[in-house]
Each structure stands twice: as C-alpha cells, then as structure tokens.
C-alpha positions as CSV (number, residue, x, y, z in Angstrom):
1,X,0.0,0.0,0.0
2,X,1.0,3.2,-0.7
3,X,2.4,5.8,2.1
4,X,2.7,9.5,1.4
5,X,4.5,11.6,4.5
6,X,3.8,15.5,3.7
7,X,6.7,18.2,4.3
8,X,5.1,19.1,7.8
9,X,5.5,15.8,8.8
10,X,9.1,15.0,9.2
11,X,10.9,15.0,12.3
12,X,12.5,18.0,13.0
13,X,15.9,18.7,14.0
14,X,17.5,22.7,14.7
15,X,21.0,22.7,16.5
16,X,23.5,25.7,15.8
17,X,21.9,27.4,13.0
18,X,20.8,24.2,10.8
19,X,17.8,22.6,10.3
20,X,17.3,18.7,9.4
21,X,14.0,17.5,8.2
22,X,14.0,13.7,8.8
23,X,11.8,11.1,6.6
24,X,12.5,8.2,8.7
25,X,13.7,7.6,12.6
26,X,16.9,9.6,13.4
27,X,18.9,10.5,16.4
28,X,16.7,11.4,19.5
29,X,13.4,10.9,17.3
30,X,11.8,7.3,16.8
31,X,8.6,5.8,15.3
32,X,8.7,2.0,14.7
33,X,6.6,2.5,11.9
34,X,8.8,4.7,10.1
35,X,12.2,2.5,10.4
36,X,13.1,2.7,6.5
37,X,12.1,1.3,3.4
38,X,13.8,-1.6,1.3
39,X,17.3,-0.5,1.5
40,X,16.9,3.3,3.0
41,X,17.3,3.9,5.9
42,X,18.1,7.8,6.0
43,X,16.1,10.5,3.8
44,X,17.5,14.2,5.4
45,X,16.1,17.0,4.2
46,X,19.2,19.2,5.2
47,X,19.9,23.4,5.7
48,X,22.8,24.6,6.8
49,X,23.5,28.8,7.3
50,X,26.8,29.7,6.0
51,X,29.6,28.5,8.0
52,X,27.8,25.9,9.8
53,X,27.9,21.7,9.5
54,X,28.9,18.8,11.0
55,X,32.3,18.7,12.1
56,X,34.5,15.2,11.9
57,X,32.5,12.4,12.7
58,X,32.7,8.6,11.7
59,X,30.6,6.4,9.7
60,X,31.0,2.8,8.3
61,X,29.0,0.3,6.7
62,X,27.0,2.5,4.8
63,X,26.3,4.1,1.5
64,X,25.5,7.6,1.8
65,X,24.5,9.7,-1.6
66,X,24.0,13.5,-1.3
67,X,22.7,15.7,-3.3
68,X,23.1,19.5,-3.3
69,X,20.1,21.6,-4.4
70,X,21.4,25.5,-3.9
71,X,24.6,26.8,-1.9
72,X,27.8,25.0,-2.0
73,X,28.8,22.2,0.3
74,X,32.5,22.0,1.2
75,X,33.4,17.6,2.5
76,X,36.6,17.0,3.8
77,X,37.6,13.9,5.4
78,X,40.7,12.4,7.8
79,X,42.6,11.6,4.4
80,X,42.7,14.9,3.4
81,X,40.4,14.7,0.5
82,X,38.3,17.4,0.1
83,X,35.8,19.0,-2.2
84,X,33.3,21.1,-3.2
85,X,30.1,20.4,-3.8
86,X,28.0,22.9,-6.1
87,X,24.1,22.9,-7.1
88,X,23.1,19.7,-8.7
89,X,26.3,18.0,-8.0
90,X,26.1,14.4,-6.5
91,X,28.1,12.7,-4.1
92,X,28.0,8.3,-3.6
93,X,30.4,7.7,-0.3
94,X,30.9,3.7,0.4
95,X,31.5,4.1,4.0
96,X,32.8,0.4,4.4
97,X,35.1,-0.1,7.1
98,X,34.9,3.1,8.3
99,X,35.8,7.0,7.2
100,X,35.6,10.4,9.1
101,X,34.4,13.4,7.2
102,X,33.1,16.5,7.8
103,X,30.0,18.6,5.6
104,X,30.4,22.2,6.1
105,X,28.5,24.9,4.2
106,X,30.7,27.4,2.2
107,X,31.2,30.4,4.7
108,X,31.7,32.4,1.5
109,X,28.7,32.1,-0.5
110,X,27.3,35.5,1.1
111,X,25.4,37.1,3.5
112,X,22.8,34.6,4.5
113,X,23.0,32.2,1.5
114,X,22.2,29.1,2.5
115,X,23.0,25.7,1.5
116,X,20.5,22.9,0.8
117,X,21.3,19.1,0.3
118,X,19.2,16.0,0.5
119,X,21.4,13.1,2.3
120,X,19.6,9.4,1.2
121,X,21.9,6.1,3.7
122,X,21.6,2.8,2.2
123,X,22.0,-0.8,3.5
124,X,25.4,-2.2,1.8
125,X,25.1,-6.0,0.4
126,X,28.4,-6.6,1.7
127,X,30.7,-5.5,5.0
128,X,34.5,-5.1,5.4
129,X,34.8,-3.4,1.9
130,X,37.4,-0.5,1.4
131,X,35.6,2.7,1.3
132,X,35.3,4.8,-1.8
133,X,33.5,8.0,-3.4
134,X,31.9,9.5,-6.4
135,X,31.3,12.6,-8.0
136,X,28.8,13.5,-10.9
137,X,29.2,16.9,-11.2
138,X,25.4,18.2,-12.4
139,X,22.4,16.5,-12.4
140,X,20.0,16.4,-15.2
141,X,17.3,19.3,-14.9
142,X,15.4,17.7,-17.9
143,X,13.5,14.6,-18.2
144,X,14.2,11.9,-15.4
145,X,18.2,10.2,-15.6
146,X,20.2,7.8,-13.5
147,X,22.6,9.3,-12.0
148,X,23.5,6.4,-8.9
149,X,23.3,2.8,-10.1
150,X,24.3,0.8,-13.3
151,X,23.9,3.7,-15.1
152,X,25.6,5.9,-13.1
153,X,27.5,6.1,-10.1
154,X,27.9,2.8,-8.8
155,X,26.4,1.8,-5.3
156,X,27.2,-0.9,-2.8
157,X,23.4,-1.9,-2.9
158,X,22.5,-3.9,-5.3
159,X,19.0,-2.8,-7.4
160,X,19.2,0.4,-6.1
161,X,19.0,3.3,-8.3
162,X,18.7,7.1,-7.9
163,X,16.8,9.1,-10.8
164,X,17.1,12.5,-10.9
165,X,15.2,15.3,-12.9
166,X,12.0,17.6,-13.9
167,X,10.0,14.2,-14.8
168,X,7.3,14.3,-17.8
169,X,3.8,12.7,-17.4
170,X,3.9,9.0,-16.8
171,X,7.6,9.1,-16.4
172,X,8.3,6.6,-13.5
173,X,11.2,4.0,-13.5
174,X,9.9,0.5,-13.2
175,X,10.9,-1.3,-9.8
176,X,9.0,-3.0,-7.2
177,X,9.5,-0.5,-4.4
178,X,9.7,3.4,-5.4
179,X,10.7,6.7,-2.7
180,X,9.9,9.4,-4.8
181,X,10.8,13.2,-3.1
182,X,9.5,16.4,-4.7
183,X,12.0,19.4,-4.3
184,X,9.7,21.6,-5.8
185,X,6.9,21.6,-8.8
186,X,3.2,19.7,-8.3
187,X,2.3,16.1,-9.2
188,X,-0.6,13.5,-9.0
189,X,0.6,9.7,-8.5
190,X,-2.1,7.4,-8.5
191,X,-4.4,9.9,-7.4
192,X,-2.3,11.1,-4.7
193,X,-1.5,14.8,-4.8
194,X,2.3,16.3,-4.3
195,X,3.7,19.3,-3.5
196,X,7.3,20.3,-2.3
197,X,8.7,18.0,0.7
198,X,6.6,15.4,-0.2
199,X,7.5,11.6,-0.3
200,X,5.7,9.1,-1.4
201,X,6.6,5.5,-1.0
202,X,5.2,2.7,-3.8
203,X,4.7,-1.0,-3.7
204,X,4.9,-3.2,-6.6
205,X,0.9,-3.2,-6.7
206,X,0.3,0.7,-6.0
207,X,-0.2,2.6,-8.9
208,X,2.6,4.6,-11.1
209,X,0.7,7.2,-13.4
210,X,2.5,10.6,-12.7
211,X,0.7,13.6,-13.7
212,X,2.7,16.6,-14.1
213,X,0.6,19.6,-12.5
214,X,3.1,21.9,-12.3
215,X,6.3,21.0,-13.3
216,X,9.8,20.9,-10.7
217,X,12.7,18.2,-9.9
218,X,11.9,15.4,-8.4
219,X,14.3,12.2,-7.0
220,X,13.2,9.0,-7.4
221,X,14.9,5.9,-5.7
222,X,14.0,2.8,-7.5
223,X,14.8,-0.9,-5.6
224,X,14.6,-4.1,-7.0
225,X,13.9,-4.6,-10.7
C-alpha cells in the first residue's frame, strides 16, 4: 500500500543554525513504523546557514549519496580529500570499514546564503569493503536520468538506483518498491497529490501514473527490478 509523509511531517531537527527535516527515525526521534524502506534507511532534508555543518564524525558500513540543491557544500575527510560540492552535484560515499568526514556549508557564499542538500543512507550488500567515493558533477534538470546505479555512479546496494530530474507525465522508473521526493513543482501519483517535501513510497501493486501539474525536480529511488 501506498504511504505519502507530507513536508510538515518530518521529524524536525534545529541545532547551531541548521535545520534537518528527517523522513525516517533519526537520532533522539523514533517511530517504529517509520524505520526505513527496502534499503533506505536515511532520507534528510538538510539546511545549513553559511559556515555551519557537521564537524568530523565517523561512519562505516554504509552508503550515503547526497545531493546539493542550492549553496555550496564543502566535504573534507581524515585523508585529506576534500571538495566542493555545487548545485546539482552528487556525491556516492561507500563508507565500508569506516571514514571520518566533515559537511560544512561554504562560509563564502554571502550574507545569509544558504546551503541545501538532500542526504539518502543505504543498506550495503556486503561488509569489510574499502571505502570509496563519487562525483557526478550536475544533475539532469530535464527529463528523469540515473545518475546512482548501473547507469551511473555505482552503489554498494545492489537494485538500487537514484533518478534524478523535472519528470514528464507517466515518467516513472519500473521497480518493485519506489521513494519518490518532490523538491519543488506539483504532481498527481495514483491519485495522490504532491507538493514540495513530499515523499511518497510505492509498492509493486500501487499505482505509477504521474501527472505533471506543475512542473519541478523530483528524485526517485527505485529498488529491485
């Protein structure tokens, strides 16, 4: 069955200037019936005022794709990589045995520019593995595109695939469980109405027609075939 979770209902996070909108159980808020789906089990909505992040702190076993919608996100990690993350650009990290990074806003975007990414975690198929990134510097802002999976950015999580775009009217990628997030724009799946911060999450039975009533990007996280 279907399950639609509107903007307003995310958990909320605020601590030292940022904001976190949460789609699933995170840090000090829990709901058993909101745990994950398939292979997610993370789906920020992140904001961060210039200057402000998340200093060094650890991950492993995990595969953790961002995706920056306005500002500019600086990542550094204890290797001394580090980069720059601009609007559109998207970022697959295969935490494996273990990194420590940090996700700071740009402190010289300007006077109250902010920067906005969406953070999606993912259940690896396989522990111990050496961890390792990617970059693909501009997502489409046409018609729906892969940008994280086979045909894109490869992923530690087998059948999962991140679409990414302003989708057309029936344009849906075929899998048997769907996440779709609206950043912005209006849509109608299966007679559900959408509007920006929407998710919805689909079933292999729910239905797929997308109407486009007012157009806007959209990702889609496709799992299984």
């Amino acid at each position: 069955m279907s399950t639609v979770v509107r903007d307003g209902d995310r958990f909320l996070t605020e601590a030292a200037g940022r904001s976190t909108r949460h789609l699933y159980s995170f840090g000090a808020h829990y709901d058993p019936s909101r745990l994950g789906f398939a292979a997610m089990v993370a789906h920020n909505d992140e904001t961060l005022p210039p200057g402000t992040g998340y200093a060094d702190h650890p991950h492993s076993e995990i595969e953790i794709v961002t995706w920056v919608l306005s500002g500019a996100l600086r990542h550094t990690d204890a290797t001394g990589r580090s980069g720059l993350l601009l609007p559109g650009d998207v970022q697959r990290i295969s935490a494996g045995t273990g990194i420590v990074h940090a996700e700071v806003c740009e402190p010289d975007l300007g006077p109250g520019v902010e920067t906005r990414f969406l953070q999606t975690w993912l259940r690896p198929d396989e522990a111990g593995r050496t961890p390792a990134y990617g970059t693909e510097h501009g997502a489409p802002d046409s018609a729906l595109a892969e940008v994280v999976g086979p045909a894109g950015l490869g992923v530690g999580t087998a059948g999962a695939r991140l679409s990414l775009g302003t989708p057309r009217a029936g344009e849906l990628p075929a899998a048997e469980h769907l996440h779709l997030f609206v950043v912005s724009g209006r849509f109608r799946v299966g007679g559900i109405a959408l509007g920006p911060g929407d998710s919805l999450l689909l079933g292999e039975t729910d239905g797929r027609s997308l109407e486009v009533l007012e157009p806007g990007p959209v990702a889609v996280w496709a799992f299984g075939v």
